[in-house]
N, C-alpha and C positions, 0 to 999 in steps of 0.2 A: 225160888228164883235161881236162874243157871247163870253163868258166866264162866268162863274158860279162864283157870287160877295159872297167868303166867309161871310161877314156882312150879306148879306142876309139870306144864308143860316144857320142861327143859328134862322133865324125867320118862325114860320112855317108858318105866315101867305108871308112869299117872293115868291117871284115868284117864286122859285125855287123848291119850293113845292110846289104850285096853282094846283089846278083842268084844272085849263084853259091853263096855262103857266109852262111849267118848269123845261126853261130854262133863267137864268138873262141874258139881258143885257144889257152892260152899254157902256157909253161915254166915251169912251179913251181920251177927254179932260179932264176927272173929273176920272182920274184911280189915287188912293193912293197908292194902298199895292203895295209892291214888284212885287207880284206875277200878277196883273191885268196890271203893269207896263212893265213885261216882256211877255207878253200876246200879249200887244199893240204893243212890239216893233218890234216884227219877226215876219213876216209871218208863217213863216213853223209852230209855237208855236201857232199861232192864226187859222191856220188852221183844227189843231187837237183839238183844242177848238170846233170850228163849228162843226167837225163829232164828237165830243161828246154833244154839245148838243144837235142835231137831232138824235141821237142815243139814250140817255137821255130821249126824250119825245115817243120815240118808244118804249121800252123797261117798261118805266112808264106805259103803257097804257095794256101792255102786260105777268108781271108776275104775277104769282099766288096772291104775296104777298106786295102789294104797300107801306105798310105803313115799309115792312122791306128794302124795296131798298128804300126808302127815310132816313133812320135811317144810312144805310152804306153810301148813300152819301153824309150826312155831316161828316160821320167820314173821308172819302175817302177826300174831302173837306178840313179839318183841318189836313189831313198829308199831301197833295200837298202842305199847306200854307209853311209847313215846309223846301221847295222846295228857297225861298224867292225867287230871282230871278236867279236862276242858272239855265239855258236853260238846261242843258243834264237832270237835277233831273226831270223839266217838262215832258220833252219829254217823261223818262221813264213812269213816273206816267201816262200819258196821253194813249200813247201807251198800258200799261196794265190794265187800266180801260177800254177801249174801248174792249179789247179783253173781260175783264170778264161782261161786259152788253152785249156782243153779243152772252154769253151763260145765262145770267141771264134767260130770258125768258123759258129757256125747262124743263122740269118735274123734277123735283130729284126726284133719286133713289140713295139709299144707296146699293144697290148689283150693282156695276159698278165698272170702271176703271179710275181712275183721274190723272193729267198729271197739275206740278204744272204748274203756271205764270209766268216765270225765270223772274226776276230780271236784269238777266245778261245772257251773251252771254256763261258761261262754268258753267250756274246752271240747275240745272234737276232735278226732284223728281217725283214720283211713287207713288198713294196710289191704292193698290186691296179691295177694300172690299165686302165684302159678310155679309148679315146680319141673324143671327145664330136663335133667335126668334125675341118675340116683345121688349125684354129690352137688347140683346146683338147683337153688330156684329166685326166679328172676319177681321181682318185685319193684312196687309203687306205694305212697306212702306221702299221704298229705295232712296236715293237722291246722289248728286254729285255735288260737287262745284271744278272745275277745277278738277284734279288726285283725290285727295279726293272724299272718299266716303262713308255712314253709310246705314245700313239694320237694321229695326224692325220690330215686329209680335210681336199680341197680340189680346185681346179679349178685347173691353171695353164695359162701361156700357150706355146704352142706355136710354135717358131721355125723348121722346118728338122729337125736330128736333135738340139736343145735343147728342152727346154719350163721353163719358170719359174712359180713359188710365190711370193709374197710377202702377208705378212698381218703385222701391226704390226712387233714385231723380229727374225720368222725371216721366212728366207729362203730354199729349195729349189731347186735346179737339177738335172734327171734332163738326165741328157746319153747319148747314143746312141755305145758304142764299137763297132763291129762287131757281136758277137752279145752283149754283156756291156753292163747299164746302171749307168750311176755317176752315184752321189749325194752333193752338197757342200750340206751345212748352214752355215746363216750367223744366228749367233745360239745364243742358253744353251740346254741344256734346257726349262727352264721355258720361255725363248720359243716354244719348239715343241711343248708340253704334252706335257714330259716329267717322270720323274722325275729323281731326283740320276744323273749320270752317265751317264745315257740320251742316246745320238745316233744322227740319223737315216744320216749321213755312210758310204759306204761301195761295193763292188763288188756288183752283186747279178747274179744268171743268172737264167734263165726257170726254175723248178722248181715244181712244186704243193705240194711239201716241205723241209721244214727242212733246208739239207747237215749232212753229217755228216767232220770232218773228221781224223778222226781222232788228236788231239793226244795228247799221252804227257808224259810226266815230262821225256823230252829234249828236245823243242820248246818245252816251259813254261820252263823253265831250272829245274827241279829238281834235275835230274840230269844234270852235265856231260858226259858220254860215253856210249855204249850200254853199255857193261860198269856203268855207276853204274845205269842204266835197268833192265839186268837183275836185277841187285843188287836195286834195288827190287823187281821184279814175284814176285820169288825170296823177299822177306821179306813182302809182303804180301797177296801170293796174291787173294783176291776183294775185300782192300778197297783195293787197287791203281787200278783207277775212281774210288773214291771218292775219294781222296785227289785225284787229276786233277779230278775236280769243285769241288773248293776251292779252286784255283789263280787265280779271277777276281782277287783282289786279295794282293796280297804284301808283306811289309816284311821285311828284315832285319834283326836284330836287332845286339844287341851279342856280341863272339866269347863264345865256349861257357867257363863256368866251370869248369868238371868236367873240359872235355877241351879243351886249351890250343890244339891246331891244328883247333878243329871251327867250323862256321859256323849259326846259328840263324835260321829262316827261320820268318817267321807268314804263315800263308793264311786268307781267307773267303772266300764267298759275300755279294758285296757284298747288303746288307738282311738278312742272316741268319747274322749274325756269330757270335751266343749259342748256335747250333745246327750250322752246317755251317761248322766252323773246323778248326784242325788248327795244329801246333806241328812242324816237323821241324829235326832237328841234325847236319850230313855232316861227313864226318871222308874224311882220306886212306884210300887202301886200302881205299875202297867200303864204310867203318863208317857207319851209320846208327841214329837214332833219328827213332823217331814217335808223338806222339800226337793224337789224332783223335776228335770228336765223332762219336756216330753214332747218329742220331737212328732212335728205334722206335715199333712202335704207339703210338696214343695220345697220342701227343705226348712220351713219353719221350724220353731222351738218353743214353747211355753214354760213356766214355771207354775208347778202347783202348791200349794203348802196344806200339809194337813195335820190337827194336831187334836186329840182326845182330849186337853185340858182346855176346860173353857174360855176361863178370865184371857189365853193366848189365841182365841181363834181369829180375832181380827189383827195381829200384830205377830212380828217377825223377830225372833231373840236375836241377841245381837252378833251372835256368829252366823247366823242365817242369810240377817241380811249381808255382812261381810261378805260373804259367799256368794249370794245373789250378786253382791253389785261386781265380783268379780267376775262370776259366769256371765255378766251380761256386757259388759267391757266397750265395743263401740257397735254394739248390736240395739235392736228394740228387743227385749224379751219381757213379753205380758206376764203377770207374776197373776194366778188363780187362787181366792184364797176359797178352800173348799170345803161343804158344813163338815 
């Protein structure tokens, strides 16, 4: 099993930055940190270890600039650390590291079209640039997190493989990593004419299209294990996406009244709370309930509820209905209750 040993990588002489080697790794009998611990424990988590680190020693061997993908991956390194052992934090990190070493290797150009790394399932962001001479290039730059959205333009200053933005109290830096451009905002949303929770901040690759990244219920932290994932996909069949669309923002709740070992989680679509929400309640042994706005022609809305444990298929726990009768407020919403 491979995994990249944080310890090592703060040494340049580890293997993790060897000539020869580099990728670490180590003995899941002698795993300490969180993160090597959680590594060892799941396969699925240990699998995307292994295509990163033979993607890792591909990618080393193949960009322009080794000694700067060696520098990003120990910083990439010390922010997964940050991840401790919480599998959905892995998974994302993992998942979009791998996408951005699979663009590390191709030429930069700054006259392209970049397409950030979402984060998440309702994030999005745009940069156009076009470079104007040798010290400026003028750019565009639109992004989306859930309903929310913010659009800038500007021209900034061109240094080397840095160019800089500054207009009242944002601040822009597109910085050149190899084949992958990155972008550090400095200043609020609104400083940057955005909406709530809109930022420009993030990894982008050359692509004329939006990536698509494939997130699931296990990477969101919905569902702790694949067997809880399949469980999901197994009770909700086509509104299984949908639910995955509502995961931009999340609260947990307080423990399940009804069912004394379950856990109550609320989801939206940050700006579209009243229409693409959703209510789910896990229980051990892969028991689930859910219910779920699901918005139809016209502007309508339905409630669905779906739930694997039986004796609950015809009735609604009582945070559920709570929820329901609040999402429904001086509305008609038809509540579906679903096999």
């Amino acid at each position: 099993m491979l995994a990249f040993n944080l310890r090592h990588a703060l040494l340049l002489t580890s293997l993790v930055f060897a000539t020869t080697s580099h990728a670490a790794s180590f003995d899941c009998a002698g795993a300490s940190s969180p993160v090597e611990k959680a590594v060892c424990a799941d396969p699925y988590t240990s699998s995307l270890d292994e295509k990163l680190g033979a993607l890792w020693r591909t990618a080393l061997a193949q960009v322009a600039d080794p000694q700067a993908l060696k520098a990003d991956q120990r910083a990439w390194l010390k922010n997964r650390s940050l991840c401790g052992a919480e599998p959905a934090c892995l998974h994302r990190e993992y998942l979009m590291r791998l996408t951005e070493l699979k663009y590390a290797t191709r030429t930069f150009s700054w006259d392209a079209t970049w397409q950030l790394i979402p984060h998440g399932v309702n994030s999005a962001s745009e940069v156009i640039i076009k470079r104007q001479d040798s010290t400026h290039i003028r750019f565009g730059i639109s992004a989306q997190e859930g309903a929310n959205s913010g659009e800038l333009e500007g021209i900034a200053v061109l240094n080397g493989g840095e160019a800089r933005f500054e207009e009242g109290s944002c601040t822009l830096v597109f910085r050149a990593i190899n084949g992958v451009l990155d972008v550090t905002q400095n200043g609020d949303d609104v400083d940057c004419g955005a909406g709530m929770g809109v930022f420009y901040s993030g990894r982008y690759v050359a692509s004329e299209k939006p990536l698509s990244m494939n997130y699931n219920l296990l990477s969101l932290g919905l569902a702790r294990t694949q067997q809880e994932d399949q469980a999901m996909h197994k009770l909700l069949k086509g509104d299984y996406q949908k639910l995955v669309d509502r995961t931009s923002t999340m609260t947990v709740g307080d423990p399940a009244v009804d069912v004394p070992d379950a856990e109550v989680i609320e989801m939206w679509v940050r700006g579209l709370g009243n229409m693409n929400a959703a209510i789910l309640m896990r229980a051990a042994s892969n028991r689930f309930w859910v219910l779920m706005l699901v918005p139809e022609k016209e502007g309508h809305t339905r409630a669905r509820y779906y739930t694997n444990v039986p004796e609950w298929k015809k009735r609604l726990p009582a945070q559920f209905q709570a929820w329901y009768e609040r999402m429904e407020g001086d509305r008609t919403l038809p509540l579906d209750f679903m096999p």
